[in-house]
C-alpha positions as CSV (number, residue, x, y, z in Angstrom):
1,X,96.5,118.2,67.6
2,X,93.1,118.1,69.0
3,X,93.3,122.3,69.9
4,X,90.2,123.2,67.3
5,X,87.9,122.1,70.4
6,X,89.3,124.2,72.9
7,X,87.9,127.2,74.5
8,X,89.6,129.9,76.4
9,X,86.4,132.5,76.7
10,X,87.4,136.0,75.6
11,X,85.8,137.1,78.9
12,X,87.8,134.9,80.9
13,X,91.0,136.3,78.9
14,X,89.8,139.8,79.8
15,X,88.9,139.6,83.2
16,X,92.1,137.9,84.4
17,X,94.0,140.6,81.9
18,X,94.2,142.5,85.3
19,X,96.5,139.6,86.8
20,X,99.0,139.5,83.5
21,X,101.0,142.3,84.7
22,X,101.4,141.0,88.2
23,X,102.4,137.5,86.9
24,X,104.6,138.4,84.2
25,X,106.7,140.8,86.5
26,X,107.6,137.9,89.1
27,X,108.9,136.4,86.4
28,X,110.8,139.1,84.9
29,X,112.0,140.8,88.0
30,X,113.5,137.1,89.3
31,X,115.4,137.6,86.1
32,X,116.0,141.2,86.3
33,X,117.6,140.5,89.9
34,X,119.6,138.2,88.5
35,X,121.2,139.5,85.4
36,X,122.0,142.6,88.0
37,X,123.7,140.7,90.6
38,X,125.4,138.4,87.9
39,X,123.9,135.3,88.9
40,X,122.2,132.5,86.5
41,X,118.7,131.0,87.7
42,X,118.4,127.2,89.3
43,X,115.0,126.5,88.0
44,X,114.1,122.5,89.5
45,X,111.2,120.8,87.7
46,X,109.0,118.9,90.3
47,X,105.9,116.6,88.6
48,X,102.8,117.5,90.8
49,X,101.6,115.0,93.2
50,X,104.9,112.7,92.9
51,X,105.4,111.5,95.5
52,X,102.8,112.3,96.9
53,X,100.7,115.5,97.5
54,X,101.8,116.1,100.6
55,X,105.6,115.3,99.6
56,X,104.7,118.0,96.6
57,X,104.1,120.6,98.7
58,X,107.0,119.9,100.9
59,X,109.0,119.7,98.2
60,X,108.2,123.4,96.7
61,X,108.8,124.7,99.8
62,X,112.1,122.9,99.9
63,X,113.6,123.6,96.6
64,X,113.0,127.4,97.6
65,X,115.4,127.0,100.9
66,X,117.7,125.4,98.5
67,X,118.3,128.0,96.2
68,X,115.7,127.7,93.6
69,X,115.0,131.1,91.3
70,X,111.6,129.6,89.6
71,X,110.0,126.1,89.5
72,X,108.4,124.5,86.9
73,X,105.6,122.0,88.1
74,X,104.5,119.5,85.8
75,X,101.3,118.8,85.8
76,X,100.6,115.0,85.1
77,X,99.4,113.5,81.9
78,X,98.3,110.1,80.7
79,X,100.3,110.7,77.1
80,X,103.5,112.7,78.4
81,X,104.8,112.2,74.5
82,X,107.8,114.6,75.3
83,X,109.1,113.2,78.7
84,X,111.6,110.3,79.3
85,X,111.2,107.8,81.6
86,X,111.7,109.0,85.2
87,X,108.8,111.6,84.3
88,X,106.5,109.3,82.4
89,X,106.9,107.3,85.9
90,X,106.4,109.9,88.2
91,X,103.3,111.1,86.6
92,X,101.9,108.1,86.3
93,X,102.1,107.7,89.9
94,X,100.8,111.1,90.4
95,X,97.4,110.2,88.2
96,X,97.2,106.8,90.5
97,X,96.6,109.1,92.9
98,X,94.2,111.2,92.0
99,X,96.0,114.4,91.2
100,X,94.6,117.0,88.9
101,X,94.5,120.5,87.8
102,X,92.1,121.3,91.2
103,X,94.5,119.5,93.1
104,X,97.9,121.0,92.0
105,X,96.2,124.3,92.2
106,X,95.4,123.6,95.8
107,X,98.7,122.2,96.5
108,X,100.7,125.4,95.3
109,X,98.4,127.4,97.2
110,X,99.0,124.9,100.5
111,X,103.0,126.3,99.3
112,X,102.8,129.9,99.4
113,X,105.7,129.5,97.2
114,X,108.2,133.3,97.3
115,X,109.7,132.5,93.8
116,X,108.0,132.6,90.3
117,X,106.3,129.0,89.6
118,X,105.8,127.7,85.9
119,X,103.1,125.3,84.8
120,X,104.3,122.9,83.0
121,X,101.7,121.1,80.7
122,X,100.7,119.7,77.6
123,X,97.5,121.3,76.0
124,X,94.9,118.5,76.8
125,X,94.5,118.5,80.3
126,X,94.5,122.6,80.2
127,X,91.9,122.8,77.8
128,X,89.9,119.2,80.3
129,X,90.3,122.4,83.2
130,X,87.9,125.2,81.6
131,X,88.0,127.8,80.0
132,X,89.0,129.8,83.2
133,X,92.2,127.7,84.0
134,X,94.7,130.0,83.3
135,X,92.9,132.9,85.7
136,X,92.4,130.0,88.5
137,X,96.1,129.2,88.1
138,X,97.1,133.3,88.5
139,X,94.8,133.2,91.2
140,X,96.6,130.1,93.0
141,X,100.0,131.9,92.2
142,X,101.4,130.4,89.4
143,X,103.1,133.1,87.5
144,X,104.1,131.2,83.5
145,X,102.6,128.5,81.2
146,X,104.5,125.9,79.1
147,X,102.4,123.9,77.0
148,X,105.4,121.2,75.5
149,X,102.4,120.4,72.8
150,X,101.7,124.0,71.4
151,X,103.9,125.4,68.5
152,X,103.5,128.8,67.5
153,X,101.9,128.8,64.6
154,X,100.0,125.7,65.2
155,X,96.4,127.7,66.9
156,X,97.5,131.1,66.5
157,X,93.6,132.3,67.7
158,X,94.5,130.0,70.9
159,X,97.7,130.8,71.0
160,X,96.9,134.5,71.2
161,X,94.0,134.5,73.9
162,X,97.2,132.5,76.2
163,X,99.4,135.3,75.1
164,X,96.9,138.2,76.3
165,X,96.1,136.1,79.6
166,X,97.2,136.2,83.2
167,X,100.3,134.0,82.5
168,X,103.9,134.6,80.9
169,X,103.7,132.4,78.2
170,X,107.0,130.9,77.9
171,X,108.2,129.0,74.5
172,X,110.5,126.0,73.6
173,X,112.8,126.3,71.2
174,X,114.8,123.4,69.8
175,X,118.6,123.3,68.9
176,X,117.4,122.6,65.1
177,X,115.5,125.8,65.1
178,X,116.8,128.0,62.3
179,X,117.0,131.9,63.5
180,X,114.7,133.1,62.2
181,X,112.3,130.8,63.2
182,X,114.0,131.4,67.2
183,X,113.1,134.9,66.6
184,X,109.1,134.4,65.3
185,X,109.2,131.9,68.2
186,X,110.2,134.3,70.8
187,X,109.0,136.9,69.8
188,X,105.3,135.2,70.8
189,X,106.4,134.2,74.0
190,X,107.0,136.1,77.2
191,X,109.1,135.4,81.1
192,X,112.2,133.8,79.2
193,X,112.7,130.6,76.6
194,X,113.2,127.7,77.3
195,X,116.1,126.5,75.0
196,X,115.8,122.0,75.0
197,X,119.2,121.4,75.3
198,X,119.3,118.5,72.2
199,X,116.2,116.3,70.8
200,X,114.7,113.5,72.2
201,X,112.6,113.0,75.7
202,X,113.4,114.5,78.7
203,X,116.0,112.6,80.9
204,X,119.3,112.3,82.2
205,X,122.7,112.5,79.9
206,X,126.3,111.9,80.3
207,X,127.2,115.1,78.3
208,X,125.5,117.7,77.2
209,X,125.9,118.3,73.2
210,X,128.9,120.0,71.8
211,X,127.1,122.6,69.8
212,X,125.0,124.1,72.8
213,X,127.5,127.2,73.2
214,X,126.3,128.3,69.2
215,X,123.0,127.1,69.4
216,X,122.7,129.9,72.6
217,X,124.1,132.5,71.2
218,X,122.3,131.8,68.1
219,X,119.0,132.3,70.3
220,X,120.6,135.3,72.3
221,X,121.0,137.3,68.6
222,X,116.9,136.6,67.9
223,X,115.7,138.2,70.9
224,X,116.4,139.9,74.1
225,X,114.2,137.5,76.9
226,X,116.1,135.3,79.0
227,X,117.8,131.8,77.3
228,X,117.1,128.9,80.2
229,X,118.8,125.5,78.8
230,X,116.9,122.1,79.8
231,X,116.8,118.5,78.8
232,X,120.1,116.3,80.2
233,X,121.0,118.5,83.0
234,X,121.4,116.0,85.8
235,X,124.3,116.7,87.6
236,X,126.4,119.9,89.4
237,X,128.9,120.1,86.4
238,X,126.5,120.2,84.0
239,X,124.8,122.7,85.7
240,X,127.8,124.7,85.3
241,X,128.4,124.5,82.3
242,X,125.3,125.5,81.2
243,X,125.3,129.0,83.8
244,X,128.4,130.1,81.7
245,X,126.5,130.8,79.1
246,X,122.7,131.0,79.7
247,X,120.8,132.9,82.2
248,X,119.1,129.6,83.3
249,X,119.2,126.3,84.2
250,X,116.8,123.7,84.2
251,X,117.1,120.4,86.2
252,X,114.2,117.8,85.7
253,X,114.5,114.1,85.6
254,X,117.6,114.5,88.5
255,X,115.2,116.3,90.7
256,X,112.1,114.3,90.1
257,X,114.7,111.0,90.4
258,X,115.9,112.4,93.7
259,X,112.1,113.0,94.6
260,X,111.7,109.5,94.2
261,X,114.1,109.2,97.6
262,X,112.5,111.9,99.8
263,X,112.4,115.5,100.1
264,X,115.9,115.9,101.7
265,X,117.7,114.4,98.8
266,X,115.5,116.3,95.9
267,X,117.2,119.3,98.2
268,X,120.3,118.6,99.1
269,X,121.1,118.0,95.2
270,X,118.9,121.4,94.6
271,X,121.8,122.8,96.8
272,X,124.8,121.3,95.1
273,X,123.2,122.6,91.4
274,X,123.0,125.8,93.2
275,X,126.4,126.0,94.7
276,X,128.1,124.6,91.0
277,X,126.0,127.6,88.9
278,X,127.3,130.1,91.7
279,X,130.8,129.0,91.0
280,X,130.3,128.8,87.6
């Protein structure tokens, strides 16, 4: 991993240290609503500028009328190791384009967006952006950070300035993960953890894996943030499934699929996710 050259300035980590509080808490308080009123989180995964930047914005907008609790918005990269093929695809279109950090940042402020968004990312074109991307993306209102390409443990001096920035820092854990390492992992993380439902790329499944049930309540016992499940979700009884026994669900390669088609149908199946986790 190329992180050795990167640069988040202390200064820049400082001066957006004002924003942390404010970010972290619309992520928190979406969950804290939620675990009150009983309700699991619908939280659609859009890739930036697919199909368009226009399309993108309508599309944030839309997934919030549909029920959404938080969105995670990819942003697009040439090498998306980590992503199956619907996503590779969409980004791919989305760097035709010309979409970029500037642009996705203009595009979510275009949105105005009322619920919590998530970058999603891997680290290179983050650390491409400057060492005051994170504090531009507070500013734009983006509330969390995923980098897919970031272990703990892997840059802990990087890993640390992110932690003490202006974003939740949110965490993947893997169904291998042994508890203890669930707990280490967690416990440098912050807005909830992102639990991939079983290895491989991103992308759509037939059934989700057998063993999810322990592998949850195996990350439930090694800390106290909120457990959203991802990877394979792609239709309404899936989706259900997985709101019986996490406090999130996340729906990628089915939304971005959907996408593909137009805004109304990314929506209306935003809407049937949202009705099957209600239900659930």
């Amino acid at each position: 991993m190329a992180s050795a050259s990167v640069t988040i300035s202390p200064e820049a980590s400082r001066e957006a240290s004002g924003t942390a509080s404010t970010a972290e808490r619309g992520i928190e308080h979406t969950f804290a609503k939620l675990r009150a009123s009983k309700t699991r989180a619908l939280v659609p995964y859009i890739t930036a500028g697919h199909p368009d930047l226009e399309r993108s914005v309508e599309l944030l907008i839309a997934l919030q009328e549909s029920g959404a609790d938080v969105i995670e918005l990819g942003l697009p990269f040439s090498d998306p190791m980590a992503d199956g093929p619907v996503i590779q695809a969409s980004s791919q279109m989305a760097l035709d384009q010309g979409m970029s950090f500037d642009r996705l940042l203009e595009m979510v402020a275009k949105a105005k967006a009322r619920v919590p968004l998530v970058l999603m990312s891997y680290l290179n074109p983050i650390m491409a952006a400057g060492s005051d991307a994170l504090e531009r993306a507070a500013d734009a209102g983006i509330g969390g950070l995923l980098l897919i390409d970031l272990p703990v443990g892997s840059d802990p001096e990087l890993e640390s300035r992110i932690g003490s920035g202006p974003l939740s820092f949110i965490r993947l854990v893997a169904p291998t993960t042994p508890e203890a390492r669930m707990k280490e992992i967690a416990e440098h993380g912050s807005g909830f953890v992102y639990l991939i439902s079983s290895l491989g790329v991103t992308g759509m499944r037939d059934t989700l894996p057998p063993e999810l049930s322990d592998t949850v309540k195996r990350l439930r016992g090694a800390t106290t943030l909120p457990v959203c499940v991802g990877f394979g979700v792609s239709r309404p009884e899936q989706a259900a499934q997985v709101a019986r026994i996490a406090d999130g669900v996340v729906v990628g390669s089915a939304i971005v699929r959907a996408a593909g088609e137009g805004v109304e149908q990314a929506a209306r199946l935003a809407a049937e996710m949202r009705a099957a986790i209600d239900g659930a």
